[in-house]
py3Dmol code that shows the C-alpha trace and the ligand (Angstrom):
import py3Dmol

protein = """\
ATOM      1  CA  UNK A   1       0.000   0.000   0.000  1.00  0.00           C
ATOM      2  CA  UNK A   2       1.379   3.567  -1.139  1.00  0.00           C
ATOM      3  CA  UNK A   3       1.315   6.298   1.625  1.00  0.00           C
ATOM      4  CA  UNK A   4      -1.866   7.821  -0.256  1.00  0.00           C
ATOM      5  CA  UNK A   5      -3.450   4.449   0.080  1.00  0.00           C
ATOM      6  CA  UNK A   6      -2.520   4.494   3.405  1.00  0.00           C
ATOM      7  CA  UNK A   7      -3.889   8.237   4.156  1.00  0.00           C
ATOM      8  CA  UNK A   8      -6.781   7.263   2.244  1.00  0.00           C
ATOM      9  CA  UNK A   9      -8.269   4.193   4.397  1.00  0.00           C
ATOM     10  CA  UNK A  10      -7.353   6.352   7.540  1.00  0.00           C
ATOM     11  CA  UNK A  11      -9.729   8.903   5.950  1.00  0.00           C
ATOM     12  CA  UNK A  12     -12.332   6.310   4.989  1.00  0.00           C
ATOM     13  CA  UNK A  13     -12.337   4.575   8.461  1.00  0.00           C
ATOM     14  CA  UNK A  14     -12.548   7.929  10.395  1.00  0.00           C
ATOM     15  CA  UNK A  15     -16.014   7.771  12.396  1.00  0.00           C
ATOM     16  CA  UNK A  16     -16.487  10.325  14.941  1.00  0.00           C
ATOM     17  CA  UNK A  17     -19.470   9.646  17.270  1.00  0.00           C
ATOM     18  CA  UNK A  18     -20.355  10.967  20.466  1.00  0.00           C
ATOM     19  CA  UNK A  19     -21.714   7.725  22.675  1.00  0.00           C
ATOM     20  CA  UNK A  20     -22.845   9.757  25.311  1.00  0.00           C
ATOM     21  CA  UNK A  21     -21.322  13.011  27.686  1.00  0.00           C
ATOM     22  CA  UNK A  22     -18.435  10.784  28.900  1.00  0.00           C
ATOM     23  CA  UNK A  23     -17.194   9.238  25.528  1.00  0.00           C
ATOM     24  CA  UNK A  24     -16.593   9.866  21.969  1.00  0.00           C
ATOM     25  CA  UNK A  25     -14.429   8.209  19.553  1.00  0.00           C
ATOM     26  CA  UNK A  26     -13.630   8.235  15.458  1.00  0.00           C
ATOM     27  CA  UNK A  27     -12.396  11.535  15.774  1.00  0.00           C
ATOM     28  CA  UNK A  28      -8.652  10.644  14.853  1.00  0.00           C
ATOM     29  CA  UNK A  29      -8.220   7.724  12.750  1.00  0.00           C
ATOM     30  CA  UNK A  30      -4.824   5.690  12.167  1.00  0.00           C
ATOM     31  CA  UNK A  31      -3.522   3.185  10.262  1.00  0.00           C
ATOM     32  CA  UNK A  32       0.000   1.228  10.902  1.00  0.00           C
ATOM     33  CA  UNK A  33       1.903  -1.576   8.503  1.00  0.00           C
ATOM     34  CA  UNK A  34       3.952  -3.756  10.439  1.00  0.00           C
ATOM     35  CA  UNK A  35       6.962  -5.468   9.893  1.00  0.00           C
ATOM     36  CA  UNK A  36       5.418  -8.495   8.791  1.00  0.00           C
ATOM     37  CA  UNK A  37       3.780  -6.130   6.145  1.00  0.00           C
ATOM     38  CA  UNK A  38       0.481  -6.570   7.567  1.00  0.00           C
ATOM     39  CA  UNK A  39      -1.804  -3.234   7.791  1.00  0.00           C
ATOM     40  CA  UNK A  40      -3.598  -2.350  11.188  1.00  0.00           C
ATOM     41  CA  UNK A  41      -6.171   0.394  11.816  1.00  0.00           C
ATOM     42  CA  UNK A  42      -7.253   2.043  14.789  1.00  0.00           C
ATOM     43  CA  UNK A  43      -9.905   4.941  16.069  1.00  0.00           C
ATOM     44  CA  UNK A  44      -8.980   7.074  19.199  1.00  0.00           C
ATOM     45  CA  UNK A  45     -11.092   6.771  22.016  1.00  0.00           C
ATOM     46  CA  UNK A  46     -11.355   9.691  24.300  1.00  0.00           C
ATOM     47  CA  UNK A  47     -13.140   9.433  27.603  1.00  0.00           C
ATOM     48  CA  UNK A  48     -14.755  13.067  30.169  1.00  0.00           C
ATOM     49  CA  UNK A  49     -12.571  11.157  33.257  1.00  0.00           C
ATOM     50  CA  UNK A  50      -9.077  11.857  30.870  1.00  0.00           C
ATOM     51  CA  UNK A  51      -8.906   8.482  30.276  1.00  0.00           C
ATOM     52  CA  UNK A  52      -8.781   6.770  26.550  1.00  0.00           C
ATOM     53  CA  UNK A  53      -6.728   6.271  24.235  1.00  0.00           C
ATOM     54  CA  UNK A  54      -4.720   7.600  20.823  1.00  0.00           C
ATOM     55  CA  UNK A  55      -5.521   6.203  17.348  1.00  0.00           C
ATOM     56  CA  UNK A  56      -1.980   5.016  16.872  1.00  0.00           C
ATOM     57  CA  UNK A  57      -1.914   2.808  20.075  1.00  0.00           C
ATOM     58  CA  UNK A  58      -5.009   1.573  19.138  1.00  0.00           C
ATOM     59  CA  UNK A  59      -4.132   0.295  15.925  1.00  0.00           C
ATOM     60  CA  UNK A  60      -1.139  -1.208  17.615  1.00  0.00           C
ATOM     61  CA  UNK A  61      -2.720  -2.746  19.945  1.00  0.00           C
ATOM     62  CA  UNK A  62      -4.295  -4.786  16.819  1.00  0.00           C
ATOM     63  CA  UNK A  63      -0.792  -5.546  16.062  1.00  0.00           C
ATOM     64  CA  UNK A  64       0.696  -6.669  19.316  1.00  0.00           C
ATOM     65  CA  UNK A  65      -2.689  -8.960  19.088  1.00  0.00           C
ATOM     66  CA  UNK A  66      -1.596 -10.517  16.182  1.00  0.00           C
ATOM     67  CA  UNK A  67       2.364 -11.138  17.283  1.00  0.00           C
ATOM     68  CA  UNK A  68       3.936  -7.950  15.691  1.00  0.00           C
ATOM     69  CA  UNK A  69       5.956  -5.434  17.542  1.00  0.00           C
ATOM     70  CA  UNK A  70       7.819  -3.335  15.182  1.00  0.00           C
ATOM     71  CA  UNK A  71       5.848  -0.783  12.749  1.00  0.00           C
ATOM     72  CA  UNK A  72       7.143   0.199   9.468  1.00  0.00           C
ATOM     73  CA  UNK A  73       5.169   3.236   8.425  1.00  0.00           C
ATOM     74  CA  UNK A  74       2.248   5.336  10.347  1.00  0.00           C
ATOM     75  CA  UNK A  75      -0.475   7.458   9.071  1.00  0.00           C
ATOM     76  CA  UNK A  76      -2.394   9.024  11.423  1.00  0.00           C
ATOM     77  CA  UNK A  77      -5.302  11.903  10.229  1.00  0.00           C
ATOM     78  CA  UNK A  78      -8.272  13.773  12.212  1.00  0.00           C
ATOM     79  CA  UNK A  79     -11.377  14.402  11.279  1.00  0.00           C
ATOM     80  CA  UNK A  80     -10.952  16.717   8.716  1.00  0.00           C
ATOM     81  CA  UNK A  81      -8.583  14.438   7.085  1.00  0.00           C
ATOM     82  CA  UNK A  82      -5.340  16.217   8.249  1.00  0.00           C
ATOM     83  CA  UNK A  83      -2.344  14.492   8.594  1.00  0.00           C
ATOM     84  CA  UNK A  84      -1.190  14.360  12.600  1.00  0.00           C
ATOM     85  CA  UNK A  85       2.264  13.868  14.359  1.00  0.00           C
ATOM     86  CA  UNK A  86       2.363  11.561  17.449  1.00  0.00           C
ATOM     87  CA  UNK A  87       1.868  13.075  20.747  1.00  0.00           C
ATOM     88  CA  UNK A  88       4.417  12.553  23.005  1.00  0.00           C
ATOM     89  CA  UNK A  89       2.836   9.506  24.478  1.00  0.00           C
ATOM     90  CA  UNK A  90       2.682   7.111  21.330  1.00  0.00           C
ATOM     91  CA  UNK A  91       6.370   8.376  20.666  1.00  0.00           C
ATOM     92  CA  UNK A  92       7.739   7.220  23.732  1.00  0.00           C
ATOM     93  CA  UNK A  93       5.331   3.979  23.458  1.00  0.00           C
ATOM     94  CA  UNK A  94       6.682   3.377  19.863  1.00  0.00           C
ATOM     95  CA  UNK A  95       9.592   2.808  20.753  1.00  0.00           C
ATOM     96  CA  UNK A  96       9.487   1.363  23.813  1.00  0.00           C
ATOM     97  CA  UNK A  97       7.659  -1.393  21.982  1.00  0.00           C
ATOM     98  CA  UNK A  98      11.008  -2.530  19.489  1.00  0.00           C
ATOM     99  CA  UNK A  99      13.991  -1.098  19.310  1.00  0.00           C
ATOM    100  CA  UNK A 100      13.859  -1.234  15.534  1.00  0.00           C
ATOM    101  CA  UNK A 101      10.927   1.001  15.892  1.00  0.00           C
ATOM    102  CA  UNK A 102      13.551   4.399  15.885  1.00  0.00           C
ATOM    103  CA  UNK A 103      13.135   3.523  12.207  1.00  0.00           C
ATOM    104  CA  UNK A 104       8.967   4.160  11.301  1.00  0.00           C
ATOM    105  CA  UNK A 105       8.374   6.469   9.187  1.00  0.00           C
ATOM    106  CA  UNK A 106       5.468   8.789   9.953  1.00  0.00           C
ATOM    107  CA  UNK A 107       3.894  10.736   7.405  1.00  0.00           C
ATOM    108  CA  UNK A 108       3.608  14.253   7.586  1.00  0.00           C
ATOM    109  CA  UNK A 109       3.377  15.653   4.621  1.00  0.00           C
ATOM    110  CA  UNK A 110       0.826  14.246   1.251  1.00  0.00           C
ATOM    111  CA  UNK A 111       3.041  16.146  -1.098  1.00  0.00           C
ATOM    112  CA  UNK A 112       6.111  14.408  -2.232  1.00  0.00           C
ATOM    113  CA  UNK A 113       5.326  11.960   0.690  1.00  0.00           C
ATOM    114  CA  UNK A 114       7.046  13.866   3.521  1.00  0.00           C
ATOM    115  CA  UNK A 115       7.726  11.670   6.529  1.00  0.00           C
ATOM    116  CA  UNK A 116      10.109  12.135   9.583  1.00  0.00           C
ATOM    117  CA  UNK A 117      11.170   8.450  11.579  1.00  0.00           C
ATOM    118  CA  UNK A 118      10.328   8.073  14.914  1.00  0.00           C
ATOM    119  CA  UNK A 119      14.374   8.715  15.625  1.00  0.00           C
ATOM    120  CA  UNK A 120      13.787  12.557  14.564  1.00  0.00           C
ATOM    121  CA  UNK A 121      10.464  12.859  16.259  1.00  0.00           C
ATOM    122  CA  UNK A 122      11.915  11.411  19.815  1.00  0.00           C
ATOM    123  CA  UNK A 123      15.622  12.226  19.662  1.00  0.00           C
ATOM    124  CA  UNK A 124      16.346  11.625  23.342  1.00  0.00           C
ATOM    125  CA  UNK A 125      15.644   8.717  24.930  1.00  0.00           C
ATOM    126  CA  UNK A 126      13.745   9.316  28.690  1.00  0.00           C
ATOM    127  CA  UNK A 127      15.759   6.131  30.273  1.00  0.00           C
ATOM    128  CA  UNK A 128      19.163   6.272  32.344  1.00  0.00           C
ATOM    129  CA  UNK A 129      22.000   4.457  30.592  1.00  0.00           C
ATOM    130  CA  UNK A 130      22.136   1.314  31.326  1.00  0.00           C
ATOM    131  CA  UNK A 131      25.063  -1.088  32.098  1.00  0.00           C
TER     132      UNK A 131
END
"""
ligand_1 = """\
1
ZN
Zn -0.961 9.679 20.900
"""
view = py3Dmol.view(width=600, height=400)
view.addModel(protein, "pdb")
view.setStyle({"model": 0}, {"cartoon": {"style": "trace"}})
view.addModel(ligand_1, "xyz")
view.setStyle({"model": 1}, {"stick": {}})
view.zoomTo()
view.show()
């Protein structure tokens, strides 16, 4: 799948709904390819108490589901269709999840396919060295 085929199922799966005054969803849609070249979607879910969750860890939550830890390439858009960055939380969960994960590529921009890896998006790691 090309990055515009990617960008355009994110689009097509987007499906904001508001369930009730505590919880909405659909609002930010994602969609992940794995290393084993598989494709994963996910919807953010986003609940009054704070609690919830981002598109991107919900789509790799499908992932980890189904064996696979490291991601290849993310697209990630809101409901407008707009292409989003990772907040800091799915950075630091990316790659906390495989090391080899430094290397997705995120997309950022439709024209010419811009896309930064994970490595320029989180350049420090949190962690104390170790050993
Ligand atoms: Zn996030």
């Amino acid at each position: 799948m090309t990055y515009r085929e990617m960008y355009a199922l994110a689009v097509k799966n987007l499906a904001p709904r508001e369930h009730s005054e505590f919880f909405s969803s659909g609002y930010v849609s994602a969609v992940l390819e794995g290393a084993n070249g598989k494709y994963y979607c996910g919807l953010n879910i986003d609940l009054a108490c704070g609690l919830g969750f981002c598109a991107e860890r919900s789509a790799a939550a499908a992932m980890i589901a189904d064996g696979e830890t490291s991601v290849r390439r993310v697209v990630c858009v809101g409901e407008k269709g707009d292409l989003m960055t990772p907040c800091g939380s799915c950075r630091e969960f990316f790659r906390l999840l495989s090391p080899a994960n430094l290397q997705t590529r995120f997309l950022v921009g439709l024209e010419g396919e811009k896309t930064l890896s994970l490595a320029e998006l989180l350049p420090l790691p949190w962690e104390r060295e170790r050993g």
